[in-house]
PQR file with spaces between the fields and no chain letter, atoms N, CA, C, O and H, PARSE charges and radii, in Angstrom:
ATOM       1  N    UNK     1     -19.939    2.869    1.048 -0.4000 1.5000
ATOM       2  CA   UNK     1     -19.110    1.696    1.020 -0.0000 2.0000
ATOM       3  C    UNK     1     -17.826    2.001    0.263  0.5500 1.7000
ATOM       4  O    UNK     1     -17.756    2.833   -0.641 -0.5500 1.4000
ATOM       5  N    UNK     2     -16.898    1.320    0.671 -0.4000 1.5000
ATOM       6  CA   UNK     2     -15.349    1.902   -0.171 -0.0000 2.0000
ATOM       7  C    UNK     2     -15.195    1.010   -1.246  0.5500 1.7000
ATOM       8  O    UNK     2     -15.889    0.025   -1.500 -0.5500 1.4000
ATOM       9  H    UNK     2     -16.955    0.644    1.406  0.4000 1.0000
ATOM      10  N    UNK     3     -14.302    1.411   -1.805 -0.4000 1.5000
ATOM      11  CA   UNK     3     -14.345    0.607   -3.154 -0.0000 2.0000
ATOM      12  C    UNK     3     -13.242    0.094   -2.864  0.5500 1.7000
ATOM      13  O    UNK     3     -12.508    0.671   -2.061 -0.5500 1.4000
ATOM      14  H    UNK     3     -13.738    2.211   -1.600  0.4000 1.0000
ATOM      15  N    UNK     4     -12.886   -1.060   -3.427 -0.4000 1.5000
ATOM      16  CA   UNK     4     -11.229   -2.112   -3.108 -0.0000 2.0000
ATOM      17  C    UNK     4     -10.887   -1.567   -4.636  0.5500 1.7000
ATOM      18  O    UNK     4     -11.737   -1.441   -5.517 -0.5500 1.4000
ATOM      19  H    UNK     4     -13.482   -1.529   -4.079  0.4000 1.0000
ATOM      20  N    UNK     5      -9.236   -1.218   -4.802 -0.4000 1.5000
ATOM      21  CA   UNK     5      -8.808   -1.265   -5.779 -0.0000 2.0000
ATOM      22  C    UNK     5      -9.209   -2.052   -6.934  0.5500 1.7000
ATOM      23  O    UNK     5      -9.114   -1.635   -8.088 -0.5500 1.4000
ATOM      24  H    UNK     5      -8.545   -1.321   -4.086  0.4000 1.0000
ATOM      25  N    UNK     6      -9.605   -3.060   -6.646 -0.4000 1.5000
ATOM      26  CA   UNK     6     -10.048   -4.038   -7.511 -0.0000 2.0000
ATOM      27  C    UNK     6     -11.399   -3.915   -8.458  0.5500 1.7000
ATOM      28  O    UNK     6     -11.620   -4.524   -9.505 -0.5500 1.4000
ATOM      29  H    UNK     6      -9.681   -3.398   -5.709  0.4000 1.0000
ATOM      30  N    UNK     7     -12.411   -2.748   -7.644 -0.4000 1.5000
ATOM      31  CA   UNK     7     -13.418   -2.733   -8.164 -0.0000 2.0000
ATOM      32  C    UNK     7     -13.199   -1.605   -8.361  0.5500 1.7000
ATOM      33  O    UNK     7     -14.249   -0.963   -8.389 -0.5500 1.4000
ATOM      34  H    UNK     7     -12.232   -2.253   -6.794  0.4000 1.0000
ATOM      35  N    UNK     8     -12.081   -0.849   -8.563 -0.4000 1.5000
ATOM      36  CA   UNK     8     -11.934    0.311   -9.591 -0.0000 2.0000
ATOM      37  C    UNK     8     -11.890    0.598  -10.935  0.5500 1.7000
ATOM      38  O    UNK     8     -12.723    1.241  -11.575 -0.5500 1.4000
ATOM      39  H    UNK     8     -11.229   -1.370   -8.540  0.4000 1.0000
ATOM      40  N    UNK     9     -10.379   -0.162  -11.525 -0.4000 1.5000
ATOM      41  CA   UNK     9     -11.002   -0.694  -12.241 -0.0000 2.0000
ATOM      42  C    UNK     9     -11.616   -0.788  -13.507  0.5500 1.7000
ATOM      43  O    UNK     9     -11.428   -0.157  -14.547 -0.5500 1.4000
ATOM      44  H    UNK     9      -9.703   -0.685  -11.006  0.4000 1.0000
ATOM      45  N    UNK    10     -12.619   -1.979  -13.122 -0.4000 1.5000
ATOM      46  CA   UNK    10     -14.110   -2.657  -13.231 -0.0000 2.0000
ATOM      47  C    UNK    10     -14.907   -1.287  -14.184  0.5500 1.7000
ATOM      48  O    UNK    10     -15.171   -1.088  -15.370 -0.5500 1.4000
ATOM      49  H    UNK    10     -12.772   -2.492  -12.277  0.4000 1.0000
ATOM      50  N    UNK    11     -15.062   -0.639  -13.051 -0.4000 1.5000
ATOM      51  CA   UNK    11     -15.922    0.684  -12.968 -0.0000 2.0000
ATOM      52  C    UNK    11     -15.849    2.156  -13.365  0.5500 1.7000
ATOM      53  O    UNK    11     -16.719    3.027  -13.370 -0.5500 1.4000
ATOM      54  H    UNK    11     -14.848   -0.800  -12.087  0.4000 1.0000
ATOM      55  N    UNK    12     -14.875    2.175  -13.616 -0.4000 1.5000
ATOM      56  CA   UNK    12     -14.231    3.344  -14.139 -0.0000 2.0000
ATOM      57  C    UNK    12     -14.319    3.398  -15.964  0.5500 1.7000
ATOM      58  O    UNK    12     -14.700    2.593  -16.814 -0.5500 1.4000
ATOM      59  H    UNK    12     -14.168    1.468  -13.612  0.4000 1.0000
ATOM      60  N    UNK    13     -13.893    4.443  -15.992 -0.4000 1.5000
ATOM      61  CA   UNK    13     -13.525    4.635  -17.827 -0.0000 2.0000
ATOM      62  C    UNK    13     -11.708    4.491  -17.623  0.5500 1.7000
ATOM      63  O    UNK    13     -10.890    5.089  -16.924 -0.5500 1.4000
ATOM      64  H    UNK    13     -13.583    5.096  -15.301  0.4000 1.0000
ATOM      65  N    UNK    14     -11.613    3.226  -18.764 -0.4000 1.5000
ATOM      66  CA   UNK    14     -10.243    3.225  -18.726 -0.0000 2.0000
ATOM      67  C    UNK    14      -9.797    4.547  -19.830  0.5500 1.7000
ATOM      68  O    UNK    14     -10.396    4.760  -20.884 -0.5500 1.4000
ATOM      69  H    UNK    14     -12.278    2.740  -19.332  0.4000 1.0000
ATOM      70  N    UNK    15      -8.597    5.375  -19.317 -0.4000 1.5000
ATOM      71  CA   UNK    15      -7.312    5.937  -19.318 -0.0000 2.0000
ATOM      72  C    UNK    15      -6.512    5.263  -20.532  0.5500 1.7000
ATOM      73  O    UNK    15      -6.272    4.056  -20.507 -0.5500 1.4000
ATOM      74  H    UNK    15      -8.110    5.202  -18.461  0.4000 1.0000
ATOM      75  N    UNK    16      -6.065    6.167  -21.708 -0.4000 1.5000
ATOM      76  CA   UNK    16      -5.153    5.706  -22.549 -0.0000 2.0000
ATOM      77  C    UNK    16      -3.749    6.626  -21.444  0.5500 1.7000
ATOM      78  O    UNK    16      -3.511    7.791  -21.123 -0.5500 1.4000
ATOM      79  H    UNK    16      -6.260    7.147  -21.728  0.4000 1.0000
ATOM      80  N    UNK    17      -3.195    5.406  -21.221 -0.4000 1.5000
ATOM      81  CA   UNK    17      -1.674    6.042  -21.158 -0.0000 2.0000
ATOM      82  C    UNK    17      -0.561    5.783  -21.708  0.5500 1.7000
ATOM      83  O    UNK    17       0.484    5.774  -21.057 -0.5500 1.4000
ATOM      84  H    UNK    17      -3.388    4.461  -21.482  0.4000 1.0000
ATOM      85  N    UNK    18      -0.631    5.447  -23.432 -0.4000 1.5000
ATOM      86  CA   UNK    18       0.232    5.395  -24.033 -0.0000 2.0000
ATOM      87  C    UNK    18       1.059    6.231  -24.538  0.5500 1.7000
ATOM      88  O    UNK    18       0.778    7.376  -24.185 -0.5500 1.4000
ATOM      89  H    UNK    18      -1.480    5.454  -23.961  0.4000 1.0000
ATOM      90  N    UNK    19       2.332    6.144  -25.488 -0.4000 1.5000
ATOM      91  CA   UNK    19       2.946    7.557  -25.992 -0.0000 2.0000
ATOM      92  C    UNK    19       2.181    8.048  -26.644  0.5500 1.7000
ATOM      93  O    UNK    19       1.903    9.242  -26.534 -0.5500 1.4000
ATOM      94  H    UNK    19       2.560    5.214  -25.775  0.4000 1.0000
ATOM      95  N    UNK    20       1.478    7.028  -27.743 -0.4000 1.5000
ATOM      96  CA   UNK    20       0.810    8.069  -28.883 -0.0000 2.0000
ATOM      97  C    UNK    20      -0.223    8.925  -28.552  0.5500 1.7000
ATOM      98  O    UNK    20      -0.545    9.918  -29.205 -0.5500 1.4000
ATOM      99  H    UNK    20       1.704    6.058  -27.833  0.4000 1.0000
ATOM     100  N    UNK    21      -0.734    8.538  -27.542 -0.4000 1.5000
ATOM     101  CA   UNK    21      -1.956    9.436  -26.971 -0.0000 2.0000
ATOM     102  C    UNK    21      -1.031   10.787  -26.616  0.5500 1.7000
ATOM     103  O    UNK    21      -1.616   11.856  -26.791 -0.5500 1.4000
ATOM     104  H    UNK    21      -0.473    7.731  -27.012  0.4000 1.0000
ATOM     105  N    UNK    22       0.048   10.839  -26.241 -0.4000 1.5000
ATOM     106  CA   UNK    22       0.763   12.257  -25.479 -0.0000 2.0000
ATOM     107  C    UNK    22       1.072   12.524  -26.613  0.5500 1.7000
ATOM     108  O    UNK    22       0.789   13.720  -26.685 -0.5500 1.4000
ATOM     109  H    UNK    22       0.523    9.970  -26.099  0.4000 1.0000
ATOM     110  N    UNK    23       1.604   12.122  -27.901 -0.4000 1.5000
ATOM     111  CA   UNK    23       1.638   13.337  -28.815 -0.0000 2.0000
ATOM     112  C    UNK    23       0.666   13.630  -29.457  0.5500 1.7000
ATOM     113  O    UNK    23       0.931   14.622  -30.136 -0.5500 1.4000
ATOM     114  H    UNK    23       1.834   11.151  -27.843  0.4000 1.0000
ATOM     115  N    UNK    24      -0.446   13.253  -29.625 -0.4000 1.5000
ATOM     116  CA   UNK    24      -1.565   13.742  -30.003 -0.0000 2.0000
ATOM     117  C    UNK    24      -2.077   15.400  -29.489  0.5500 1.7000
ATOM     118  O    UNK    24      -2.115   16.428  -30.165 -0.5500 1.4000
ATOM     119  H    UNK    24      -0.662   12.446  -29.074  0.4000 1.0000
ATOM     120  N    UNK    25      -2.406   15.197  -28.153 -0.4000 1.5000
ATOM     121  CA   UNK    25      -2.793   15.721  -27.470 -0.0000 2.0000
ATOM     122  C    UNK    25      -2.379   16.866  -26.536  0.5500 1.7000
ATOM     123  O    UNK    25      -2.998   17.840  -26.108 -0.5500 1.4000
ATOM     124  H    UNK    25      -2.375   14.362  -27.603  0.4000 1.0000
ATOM     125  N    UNK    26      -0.431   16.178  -26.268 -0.4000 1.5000
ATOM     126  CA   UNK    26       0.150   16.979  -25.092 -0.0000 2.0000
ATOM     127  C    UNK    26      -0.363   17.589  -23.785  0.5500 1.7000
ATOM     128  O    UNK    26      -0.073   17.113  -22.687 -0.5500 1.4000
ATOM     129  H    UNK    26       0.072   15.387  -26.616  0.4000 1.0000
ATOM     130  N    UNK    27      -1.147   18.676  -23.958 -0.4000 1.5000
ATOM     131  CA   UNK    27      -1.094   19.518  -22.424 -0.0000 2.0000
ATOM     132  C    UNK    27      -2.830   18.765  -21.996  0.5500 1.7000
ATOM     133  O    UNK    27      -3.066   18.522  -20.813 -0.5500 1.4000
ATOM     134  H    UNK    27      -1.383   19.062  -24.850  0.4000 1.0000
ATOM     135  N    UNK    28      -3.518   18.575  -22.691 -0.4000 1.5000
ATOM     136  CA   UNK    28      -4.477   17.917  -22.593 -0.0000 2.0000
ATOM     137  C    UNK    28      -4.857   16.603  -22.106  0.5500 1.7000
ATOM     138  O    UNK    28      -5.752   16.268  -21.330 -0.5500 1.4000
ATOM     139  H    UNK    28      -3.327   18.773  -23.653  0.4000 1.0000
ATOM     140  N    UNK    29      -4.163   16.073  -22.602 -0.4000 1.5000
ATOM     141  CA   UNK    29      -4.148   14.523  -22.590 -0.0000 2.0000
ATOM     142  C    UNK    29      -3.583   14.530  -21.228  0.5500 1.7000
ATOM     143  O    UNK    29      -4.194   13.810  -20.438 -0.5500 1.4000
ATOM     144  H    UNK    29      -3.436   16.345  -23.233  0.4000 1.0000
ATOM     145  N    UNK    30      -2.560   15.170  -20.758 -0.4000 1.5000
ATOM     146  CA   UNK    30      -1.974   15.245  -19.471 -0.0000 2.0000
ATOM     147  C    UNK    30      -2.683   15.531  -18.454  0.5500 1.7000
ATOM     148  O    UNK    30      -2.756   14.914  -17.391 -0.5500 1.4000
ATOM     149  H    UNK    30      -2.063   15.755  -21.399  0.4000 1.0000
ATOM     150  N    UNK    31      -3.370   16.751  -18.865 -0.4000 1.5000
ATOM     151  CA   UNK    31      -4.169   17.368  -17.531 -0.0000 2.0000
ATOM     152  C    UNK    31      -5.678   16.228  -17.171  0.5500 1.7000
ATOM     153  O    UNK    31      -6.297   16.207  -16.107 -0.5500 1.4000
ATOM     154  H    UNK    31      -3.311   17.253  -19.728  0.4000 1.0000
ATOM     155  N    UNK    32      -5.972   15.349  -18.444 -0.4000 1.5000
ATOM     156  CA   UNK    32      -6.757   14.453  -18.162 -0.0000 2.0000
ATOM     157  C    UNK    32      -6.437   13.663  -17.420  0.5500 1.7000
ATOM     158  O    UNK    32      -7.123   13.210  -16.503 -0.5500 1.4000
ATOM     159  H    UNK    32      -5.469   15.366  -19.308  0.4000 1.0000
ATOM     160  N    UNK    33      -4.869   13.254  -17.830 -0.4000 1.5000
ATOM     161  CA   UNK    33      -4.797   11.945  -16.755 -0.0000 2.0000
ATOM     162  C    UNK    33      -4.166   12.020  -15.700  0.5500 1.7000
ATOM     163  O    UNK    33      -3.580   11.081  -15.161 -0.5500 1.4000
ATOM     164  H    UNK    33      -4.312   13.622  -18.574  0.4000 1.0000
ATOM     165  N    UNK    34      -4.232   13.220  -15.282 -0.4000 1.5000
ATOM     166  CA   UNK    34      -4.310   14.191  -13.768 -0.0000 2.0000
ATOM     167  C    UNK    34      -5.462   14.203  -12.928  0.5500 1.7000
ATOM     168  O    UNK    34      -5.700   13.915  -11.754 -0.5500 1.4000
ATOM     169  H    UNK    34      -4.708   13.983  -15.720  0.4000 1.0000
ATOM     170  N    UNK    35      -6.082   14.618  -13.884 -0.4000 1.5000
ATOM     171  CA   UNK    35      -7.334   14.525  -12.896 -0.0000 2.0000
ATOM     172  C    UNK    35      -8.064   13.009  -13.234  0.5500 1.7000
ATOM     173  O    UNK    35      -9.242   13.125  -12.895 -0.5500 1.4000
ATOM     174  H    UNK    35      -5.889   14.851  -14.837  0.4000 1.0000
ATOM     175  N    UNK    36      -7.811   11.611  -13.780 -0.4000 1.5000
ATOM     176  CA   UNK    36      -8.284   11.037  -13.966 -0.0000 2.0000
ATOM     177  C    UNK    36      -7.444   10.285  -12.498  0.5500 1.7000
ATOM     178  O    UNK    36      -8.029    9.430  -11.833 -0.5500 1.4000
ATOM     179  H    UNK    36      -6.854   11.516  -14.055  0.4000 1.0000
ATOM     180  N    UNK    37      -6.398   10.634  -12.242 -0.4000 1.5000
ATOM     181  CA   UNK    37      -5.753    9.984  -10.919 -0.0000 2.0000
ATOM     182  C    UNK    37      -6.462   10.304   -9.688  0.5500 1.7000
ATOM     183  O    UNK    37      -6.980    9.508   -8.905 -0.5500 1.4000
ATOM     184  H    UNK    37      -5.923   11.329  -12.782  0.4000 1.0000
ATOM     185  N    UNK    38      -6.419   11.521   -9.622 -0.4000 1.5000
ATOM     186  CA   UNK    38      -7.034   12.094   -8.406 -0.0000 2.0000
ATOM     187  C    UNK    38      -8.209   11.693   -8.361  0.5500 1.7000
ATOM     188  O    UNK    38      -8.726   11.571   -7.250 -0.5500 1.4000
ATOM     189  H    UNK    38      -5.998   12.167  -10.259  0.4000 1.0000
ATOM     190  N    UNK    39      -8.961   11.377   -9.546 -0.4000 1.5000
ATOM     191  CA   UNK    39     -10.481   10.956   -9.025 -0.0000 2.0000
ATOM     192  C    UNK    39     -10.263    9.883   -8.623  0.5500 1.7000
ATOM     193  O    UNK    39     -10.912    9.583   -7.621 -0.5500 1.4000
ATOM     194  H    UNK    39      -8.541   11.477  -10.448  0.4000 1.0000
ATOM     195  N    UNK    40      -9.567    9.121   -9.016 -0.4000 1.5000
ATOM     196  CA   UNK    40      -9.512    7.443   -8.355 -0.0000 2.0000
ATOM     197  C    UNK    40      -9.005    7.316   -7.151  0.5500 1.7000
ATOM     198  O    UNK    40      -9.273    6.408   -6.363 -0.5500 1.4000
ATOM     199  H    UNK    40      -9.039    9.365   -9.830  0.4000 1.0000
ATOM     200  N    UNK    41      -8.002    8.531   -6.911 -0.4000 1.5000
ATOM     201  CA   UNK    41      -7.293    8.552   -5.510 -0.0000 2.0000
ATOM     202  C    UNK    41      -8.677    8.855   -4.489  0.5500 1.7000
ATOM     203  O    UNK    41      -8.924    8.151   -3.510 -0.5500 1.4000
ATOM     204  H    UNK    41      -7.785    9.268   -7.551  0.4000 1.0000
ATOM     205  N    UNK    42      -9.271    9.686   -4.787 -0.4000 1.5000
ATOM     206  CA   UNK    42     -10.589   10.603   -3.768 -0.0000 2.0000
ATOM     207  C    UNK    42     -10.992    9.196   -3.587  0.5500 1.7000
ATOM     208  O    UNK    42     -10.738    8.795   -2.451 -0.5500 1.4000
ATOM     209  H    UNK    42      -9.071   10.258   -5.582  0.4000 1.0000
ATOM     210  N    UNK    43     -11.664    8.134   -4.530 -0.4000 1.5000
ATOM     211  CA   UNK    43     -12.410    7.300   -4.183 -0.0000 2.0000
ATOM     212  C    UNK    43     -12.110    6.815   -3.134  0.5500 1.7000
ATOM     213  O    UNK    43     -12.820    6.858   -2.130 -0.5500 1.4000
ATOM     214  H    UNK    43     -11.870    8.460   -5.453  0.4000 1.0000
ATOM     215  N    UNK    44     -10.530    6.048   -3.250 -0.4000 1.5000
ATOM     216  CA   UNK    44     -10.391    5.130   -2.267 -0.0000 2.0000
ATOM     217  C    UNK    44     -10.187    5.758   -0.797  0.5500 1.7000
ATOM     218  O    UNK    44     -10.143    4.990    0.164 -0.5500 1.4000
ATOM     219  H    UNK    44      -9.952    6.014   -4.066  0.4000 1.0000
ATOM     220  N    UNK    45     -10.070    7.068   -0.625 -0.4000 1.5000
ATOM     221  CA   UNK    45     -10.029    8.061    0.480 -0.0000 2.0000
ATOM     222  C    UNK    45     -11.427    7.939    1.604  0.5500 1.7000
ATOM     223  O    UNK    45     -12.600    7.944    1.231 -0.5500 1.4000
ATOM     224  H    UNK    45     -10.106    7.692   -1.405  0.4000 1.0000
ATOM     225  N    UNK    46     -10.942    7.828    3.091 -0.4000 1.5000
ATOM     226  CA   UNK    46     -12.316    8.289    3.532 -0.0000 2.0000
ATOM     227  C    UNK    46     -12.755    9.010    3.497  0.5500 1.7000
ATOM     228  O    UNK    46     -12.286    9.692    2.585 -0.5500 1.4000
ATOM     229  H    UNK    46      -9.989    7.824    3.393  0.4000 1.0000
ATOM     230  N    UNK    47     -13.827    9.660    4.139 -0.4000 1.5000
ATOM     231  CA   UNK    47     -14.542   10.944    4.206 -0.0000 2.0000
ATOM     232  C    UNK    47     -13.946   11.876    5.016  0.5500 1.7000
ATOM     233  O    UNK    47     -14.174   13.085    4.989 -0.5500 1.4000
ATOM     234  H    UNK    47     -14.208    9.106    4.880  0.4000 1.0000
ATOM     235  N    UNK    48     -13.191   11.310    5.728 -0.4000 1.5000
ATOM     236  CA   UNK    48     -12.179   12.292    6.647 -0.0000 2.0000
ATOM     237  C    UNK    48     -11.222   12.756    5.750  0.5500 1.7000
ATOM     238  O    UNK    48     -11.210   13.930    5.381 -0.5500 1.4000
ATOM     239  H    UNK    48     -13.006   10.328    5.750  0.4000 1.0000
ATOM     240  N    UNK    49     -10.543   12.053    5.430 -0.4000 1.5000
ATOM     241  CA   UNK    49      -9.185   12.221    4.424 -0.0000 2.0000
ATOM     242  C    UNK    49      -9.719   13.391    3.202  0.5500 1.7000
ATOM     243  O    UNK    49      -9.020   14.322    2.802 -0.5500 1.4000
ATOM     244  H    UNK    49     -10.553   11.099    5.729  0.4000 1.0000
ATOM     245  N    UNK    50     -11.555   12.987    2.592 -0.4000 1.5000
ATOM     246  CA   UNK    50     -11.517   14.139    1.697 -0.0000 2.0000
ATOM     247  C    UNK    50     -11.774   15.747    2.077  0.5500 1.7000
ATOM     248  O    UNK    50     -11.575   16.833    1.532 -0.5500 1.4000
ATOM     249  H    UNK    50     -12.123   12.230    2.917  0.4000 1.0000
ATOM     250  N    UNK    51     -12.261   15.321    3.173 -0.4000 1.5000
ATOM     251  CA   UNK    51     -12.509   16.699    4.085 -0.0000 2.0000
ATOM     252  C    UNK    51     -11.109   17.674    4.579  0.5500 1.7000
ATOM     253  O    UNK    51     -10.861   18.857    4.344 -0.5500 1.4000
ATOM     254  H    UNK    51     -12.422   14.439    3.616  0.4000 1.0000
ATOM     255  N    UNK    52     -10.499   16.858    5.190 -0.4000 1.5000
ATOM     256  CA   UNK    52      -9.172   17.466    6.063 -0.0000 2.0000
ATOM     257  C    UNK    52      -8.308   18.261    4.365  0.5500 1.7000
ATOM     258  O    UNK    52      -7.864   19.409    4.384 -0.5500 1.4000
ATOM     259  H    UNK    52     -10.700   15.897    5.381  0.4000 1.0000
ATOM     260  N    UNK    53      -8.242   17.340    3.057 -0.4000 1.5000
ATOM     261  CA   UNK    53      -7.933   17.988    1.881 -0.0000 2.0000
ATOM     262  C    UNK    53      -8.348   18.474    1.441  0.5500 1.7000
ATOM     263  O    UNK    53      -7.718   18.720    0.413 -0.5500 1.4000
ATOM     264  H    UNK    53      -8.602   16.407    3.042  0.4000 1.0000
ATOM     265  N    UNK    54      -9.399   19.032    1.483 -0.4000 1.5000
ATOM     266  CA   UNK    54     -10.295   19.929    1.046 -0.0000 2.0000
ATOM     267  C    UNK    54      -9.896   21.512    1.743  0.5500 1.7000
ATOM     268  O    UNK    54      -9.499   22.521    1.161 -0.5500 1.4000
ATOM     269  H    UNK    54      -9.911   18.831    2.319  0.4000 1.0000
ATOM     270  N    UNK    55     -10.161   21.294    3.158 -0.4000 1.5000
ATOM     271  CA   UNK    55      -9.585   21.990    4.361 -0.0000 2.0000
ATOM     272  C    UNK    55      -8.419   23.039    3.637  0.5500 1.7000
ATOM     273  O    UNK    55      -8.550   24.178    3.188 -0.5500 1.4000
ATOM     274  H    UNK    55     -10.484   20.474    3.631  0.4000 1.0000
ATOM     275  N    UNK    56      -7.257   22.160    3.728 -0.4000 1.5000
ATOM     276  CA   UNK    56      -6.123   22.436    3.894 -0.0000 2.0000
ATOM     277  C    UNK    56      -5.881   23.429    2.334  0.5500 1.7000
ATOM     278  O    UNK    56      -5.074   24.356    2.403 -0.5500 1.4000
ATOM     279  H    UNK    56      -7.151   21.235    4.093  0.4000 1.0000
ATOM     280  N    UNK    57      -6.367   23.257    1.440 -0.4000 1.5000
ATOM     281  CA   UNK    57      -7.164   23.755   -0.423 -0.0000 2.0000
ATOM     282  C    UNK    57      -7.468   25.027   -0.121  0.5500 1.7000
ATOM     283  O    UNK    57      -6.895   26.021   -0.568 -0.5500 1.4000
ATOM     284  H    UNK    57      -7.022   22.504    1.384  0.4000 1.0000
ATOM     285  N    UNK    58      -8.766   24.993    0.971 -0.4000 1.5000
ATOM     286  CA   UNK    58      -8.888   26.203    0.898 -0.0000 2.0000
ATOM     287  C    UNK    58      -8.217   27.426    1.976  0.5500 1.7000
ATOM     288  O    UNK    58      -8.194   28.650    1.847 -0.5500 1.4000
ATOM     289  H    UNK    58      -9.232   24.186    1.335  0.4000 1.0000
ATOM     290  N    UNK    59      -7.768   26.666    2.917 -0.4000 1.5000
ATOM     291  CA   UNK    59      -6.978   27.368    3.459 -0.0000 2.0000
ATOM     292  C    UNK    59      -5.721   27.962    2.640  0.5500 1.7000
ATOM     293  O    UNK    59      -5.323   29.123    2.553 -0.5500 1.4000
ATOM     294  H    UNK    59      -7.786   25.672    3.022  0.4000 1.0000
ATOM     295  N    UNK    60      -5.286   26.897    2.129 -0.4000 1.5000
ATOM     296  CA   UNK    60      -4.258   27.497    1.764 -0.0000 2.0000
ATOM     297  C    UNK    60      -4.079   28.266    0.528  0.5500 1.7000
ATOM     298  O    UNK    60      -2.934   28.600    0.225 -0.5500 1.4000
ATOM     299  H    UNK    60      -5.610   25.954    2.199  0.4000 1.0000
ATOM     300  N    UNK    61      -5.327   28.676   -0.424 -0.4000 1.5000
ATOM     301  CA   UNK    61      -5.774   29.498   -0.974 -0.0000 2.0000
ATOM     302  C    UNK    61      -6.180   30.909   -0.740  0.5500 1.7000
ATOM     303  O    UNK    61      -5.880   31.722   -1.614 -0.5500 1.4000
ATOM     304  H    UNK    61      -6.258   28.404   -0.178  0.4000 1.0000
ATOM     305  N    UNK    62      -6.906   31.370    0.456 -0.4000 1.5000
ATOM     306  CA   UNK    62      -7.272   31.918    1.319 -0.0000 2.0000
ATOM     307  C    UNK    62      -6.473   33.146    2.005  0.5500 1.7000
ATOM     308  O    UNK    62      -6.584   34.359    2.185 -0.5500 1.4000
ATOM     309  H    UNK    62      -7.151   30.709    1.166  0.4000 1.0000
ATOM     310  N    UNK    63      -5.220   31.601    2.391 -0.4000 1.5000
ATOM     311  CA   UNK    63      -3.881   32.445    3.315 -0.0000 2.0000
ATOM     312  C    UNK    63      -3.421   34.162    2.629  0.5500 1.7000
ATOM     313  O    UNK    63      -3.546   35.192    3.291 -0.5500 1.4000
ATOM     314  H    UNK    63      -5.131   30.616    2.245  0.4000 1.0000
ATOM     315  N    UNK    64      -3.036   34.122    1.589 -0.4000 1.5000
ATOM     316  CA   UNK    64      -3.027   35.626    1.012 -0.0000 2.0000
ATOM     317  C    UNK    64      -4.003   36.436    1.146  0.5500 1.7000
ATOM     318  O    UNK    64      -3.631   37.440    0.540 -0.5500 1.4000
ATOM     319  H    UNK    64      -2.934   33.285    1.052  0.4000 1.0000
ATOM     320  N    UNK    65      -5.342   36.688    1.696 -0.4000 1.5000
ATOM     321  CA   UNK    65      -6.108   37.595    1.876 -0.0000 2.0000
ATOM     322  C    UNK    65      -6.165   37.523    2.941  0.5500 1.7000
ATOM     323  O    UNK    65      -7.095   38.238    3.315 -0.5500 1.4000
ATOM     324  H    UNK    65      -5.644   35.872    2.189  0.4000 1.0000
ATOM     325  N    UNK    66      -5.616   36.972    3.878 -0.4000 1.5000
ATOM     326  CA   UNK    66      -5.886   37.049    5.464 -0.0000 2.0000
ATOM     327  C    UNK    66      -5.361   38.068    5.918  0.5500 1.7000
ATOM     328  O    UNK    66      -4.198   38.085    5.515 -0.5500 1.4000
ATOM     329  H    UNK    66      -4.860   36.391    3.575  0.4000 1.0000
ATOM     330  N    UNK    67      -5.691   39.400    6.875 -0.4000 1.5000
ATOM     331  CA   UNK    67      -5.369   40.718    7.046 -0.0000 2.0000
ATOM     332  C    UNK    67      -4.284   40.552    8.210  0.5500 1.7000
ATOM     333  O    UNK    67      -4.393   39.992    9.301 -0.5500 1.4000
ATOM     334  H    UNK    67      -6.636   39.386    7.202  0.4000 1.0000
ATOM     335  N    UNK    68      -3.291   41.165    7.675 -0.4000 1.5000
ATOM     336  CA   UNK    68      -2.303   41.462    8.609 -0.0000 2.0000
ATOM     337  C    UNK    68      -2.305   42.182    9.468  0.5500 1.7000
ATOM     338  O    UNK    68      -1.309   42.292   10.183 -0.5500 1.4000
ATOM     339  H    UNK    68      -3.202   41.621    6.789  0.4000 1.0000
């Protein structure tokens, strides 16, 4: 079942995104609330959408060992 923005949220661990949290922390605090986006983004994604990005990840990881 998808989740509506609304019941995100709800459900989630809220995210400090204040200043003082970025000087605390800097490269940390950042890369958290990097990946604290993307997890919320995946949610609201279908199963197609996480697949085809997934896809395209490892392809395009990949691409440099592919034999010429």
């Amino acid at each position: 079942m998808k989740e509506t923005m609304s019941d995100l949220s709800a459900s989630s661990q809220p995210v400090d995104y204040s200043e003082d949290a970025q000087s605390e922390g800097g490269m940390w605090i950042a890369l958290r609330k990097a990946a604290a986006r993307l997890r919320e983004w995946f949610v609201i994604q279908s199963t197609a959408a996480k697949l085809m990005v997934v896809a395209v990840a490892l392809l395009i990881s990949a691409w440099p060992a592919w034999p010429w």
